[in-house]
N, C-alpha and C positions, 0 to 999 in steps of 0.2 A: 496419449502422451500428456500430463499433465505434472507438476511439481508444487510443493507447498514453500514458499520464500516468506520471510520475515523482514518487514521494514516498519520503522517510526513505533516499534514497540506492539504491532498491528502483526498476526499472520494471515497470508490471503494462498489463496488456491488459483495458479495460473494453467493456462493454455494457450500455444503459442496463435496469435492472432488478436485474444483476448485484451481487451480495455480496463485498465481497472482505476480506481480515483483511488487514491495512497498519501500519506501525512505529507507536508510542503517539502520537496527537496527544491536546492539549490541551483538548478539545471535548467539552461534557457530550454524553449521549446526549439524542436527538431536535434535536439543533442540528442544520443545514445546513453544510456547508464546501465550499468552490470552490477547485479545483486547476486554477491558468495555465500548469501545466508540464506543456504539453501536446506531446509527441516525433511524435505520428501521428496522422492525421486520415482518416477515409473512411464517404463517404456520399455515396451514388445509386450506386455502385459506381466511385468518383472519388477516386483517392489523393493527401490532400496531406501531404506528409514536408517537417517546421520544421527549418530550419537557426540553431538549433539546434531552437528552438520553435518552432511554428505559431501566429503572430500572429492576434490575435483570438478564439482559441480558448478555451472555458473548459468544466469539466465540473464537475456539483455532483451534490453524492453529500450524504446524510442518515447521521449517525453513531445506530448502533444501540448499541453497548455499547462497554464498556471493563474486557477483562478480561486474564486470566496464560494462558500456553499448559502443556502438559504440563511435568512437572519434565525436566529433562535431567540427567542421572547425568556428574558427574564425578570418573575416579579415577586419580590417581597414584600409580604405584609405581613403586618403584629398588629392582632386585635387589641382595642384598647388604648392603645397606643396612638393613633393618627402615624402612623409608619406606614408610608408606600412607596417602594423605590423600583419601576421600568426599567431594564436594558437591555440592548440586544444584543448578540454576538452571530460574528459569522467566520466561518473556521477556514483557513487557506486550506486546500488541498493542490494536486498534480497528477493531474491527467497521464497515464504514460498506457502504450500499445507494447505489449509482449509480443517478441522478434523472434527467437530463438533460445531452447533449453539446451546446454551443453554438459556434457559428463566425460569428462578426461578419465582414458581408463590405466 
Protein backbone atom coordinates (compact mmCIF):
# COMPACT_ATOMS: atom_id res chain seq x y z
CA UNK A 1 0.00 0.00 0.00
CA UNK A 2 1.79 2.88 -1.04
CA UNK A 3 0.74 6.42 -2.78
CA UNK A 4 2.83 8.97 -4.64
CA UNK A 5 1.67 12.75 -3.04
CA UNK A 6 3.08 16.03 -4.19
CA UNK A 7 4.14 18.94 -1.76
CA UNK A 8 6.31 22.18 -1.88
CA UNK A 9 6.79 21.53 -5.69
CA UNK A 10 8.71 18.26 -4.34
CA UNK A 11 7.04 14.42 -5.34
CA UNK A 12 7.66 11.76 -2.56
CA UNK A 13 6.48 8.15 -2.37
CA UNK A 14 4.73 7.36 0.94
CA UNK A 15 3.71 4.41 3.12
CA UNK A 16 1.51 4.48 5.80
CA UNK A 17 4.05 4.58 9.03
CA UNK A 18 6.71 6.23 6.87
CA UNK A 19 8.64 9.45 8.09
CA UNK A 20 9.56 11.76 5.50
CA UNK A 21 11.38 15.42 5.72
CA UNK A 22 9.02 17.81 3.12
CA UNK A 23 9.54 21.78 2.18
CA UNK A 24 8.51 24.02 5.62
CA UNK A 25 4.65 23.92 6.16
CA UNK A 26 2.94 26.08 8.55
CA UNK A 27 1.78 23.38 11.02
CA UNK A 28 2.76 23.23 14.76
CA UNK A 29 4.16 19.79 15.70
CA UNK A 30 1.56 16.99 16.78
CA UNK A 31 -1.11 18.73 14.40
CA UNK A 32 -2.54 16.34 11.71
CA UNK A 33 -2.36 17.74 7.85
CA UNK A 34 -4.04 16.11 4.84
CA UNK A 35 -2.55 16.19 1.34
CA UNK A 36 -5.40 15.96 -1.80
CA UNK A 37 -2.48 16.11 -4.24
CA UNK A 38 -2.47 12.84 -4.58
CA UNK A 39 -0.37 11.65 -8.36
CA UNK A 40 -0.47 7.67 -7.46
CA UNK A 41 -2.53 5.40 -5.84
CA UNK A 42 -2.09 1.41 -5.09
CA UNK A 43 -3.65 -1.07 -3.00
CA UNK A 44 -4.72 -4.83 -3.10
CA UNK A 45 -1.95 -4.80 -5.73
CA UNK A 46 -4.40 -2.41 -7.95
CA UNK A 47 -2.78 0.68 -9.66
CA UNK A 48 -4.73 3.82 -9.97
CA UNK A 49 -2.64 6.81 -11.71
CA UNK A 50 -4.93 10.59 -11.47
CA UNK A 51 -4.86 12.44 -14.36
CA UNK A 52 -3.64 14.69 -13.06
CA UNK A 53 -4.87 13.56 -9.46
CA UNK A 54 -6.67 10.80 -8.28
CA UNK A 55 -10.15 11.84 -7.21
CA UNK A 56 -11.09 11.07 -3.78
CA UNK A 57 -7.87 10.44 -2.70
CA UNK A 58 -6.44 11.87 0.44
CA UNK A 59 -3.41 10.92 2.73
CA UNK A 60 -2.90 12.31 6.44
CA UNK A 61 0.36 12.42 7.85
CA UNK A 62 0.96 13.92 11.73
CA UNK A 63 3.67 16.61 11.74
CA UNK A 64 6.58 15.74 14.28
CA UNK A 65 8.94 18.83 14.20
CA UNK A 66 9.94 21.70 12.47
CA UNK A 67 13.51 22.13 12.10
CA UNK A 68 16.90 23.66 9.78
CA UNK A 69 18.94 20.84 7.81
CA UNK A 70 22.87 20.98 7.74
CA UNK A 71 24.47 24.36 6.84
CA UNK A 72 25.49 24.30 3.24
CA UNK A 73 28.83 26.18 2.45
CA UNK A 74 28.62 28.72 -0.20
CA UNK A 75 31.78 30.15 -2.02
CA UNK A 76 32.56 32.47 -4.62
CA UNK A 77 35.69 33.31 -6.17
CA UNK A 78 36.83 35.17 -9.39
CA UNK A 79 40.46 34.72 -10.24
CA UNK A 80 42.20 37.73 -10.57
CA UNK A 81 40.08 39.72 -9.07
CA UNK A 82 40.88 39.31 -5.07
CA UNK A 83 36.84 38.38 -4.99
CA UNK A 84 35.97 35.88 -2.20
CA UNK A 85 32.56 35.75 -0.66
CA UNK A 86 31.74 32.57 2.27
CA UNK A 87 28.13 31.84 3.16
CA UNK A 88 26.05 29.40 4.33
CA UNK A 89 22.55 28.37 4.17
CA UNK A 90 20.43 26.04 6.04
CA UNK A 91 17.14 25.09 4.45
CA UNK A 92 13.87 24.68 6.94
CA UNK A 93 12.20 21.63 6.41
CA UNK A 94 9.06 19.45 8.55
CA UNK A 95 9.22 16.48 9.75
CA UNK A 96 5.64 14.70 9.35
CA UNK A 97 4.76 10.53 10.02
CA UNK A 98 2.28 9.25 7.39
CA UNK A 99 -1.10 7.99 9.19
CA UNK A 100 -3.24 6.92 6.76
CA UNK A 101 -4.03 6.63 2.86
CA UNK A 102 -7.74 7.24 1.94
CA UNK A 103 -9.62 6.65 -1.44
CA UNK A 104 -13.23 7.65 -1.34
CA UNK A 105 -14.86 5.29 -3.87
Amino acid sequence: MLSVIRTGGKQYIVSPGKKIKIEKLENKPGTEVAFSDVLLMEKAKSLEIGKPTVKGAKVTAKVLSQRKSKKTIVFKYSPKKRFKKKTGHRQSFTEVEIKNLEEQA
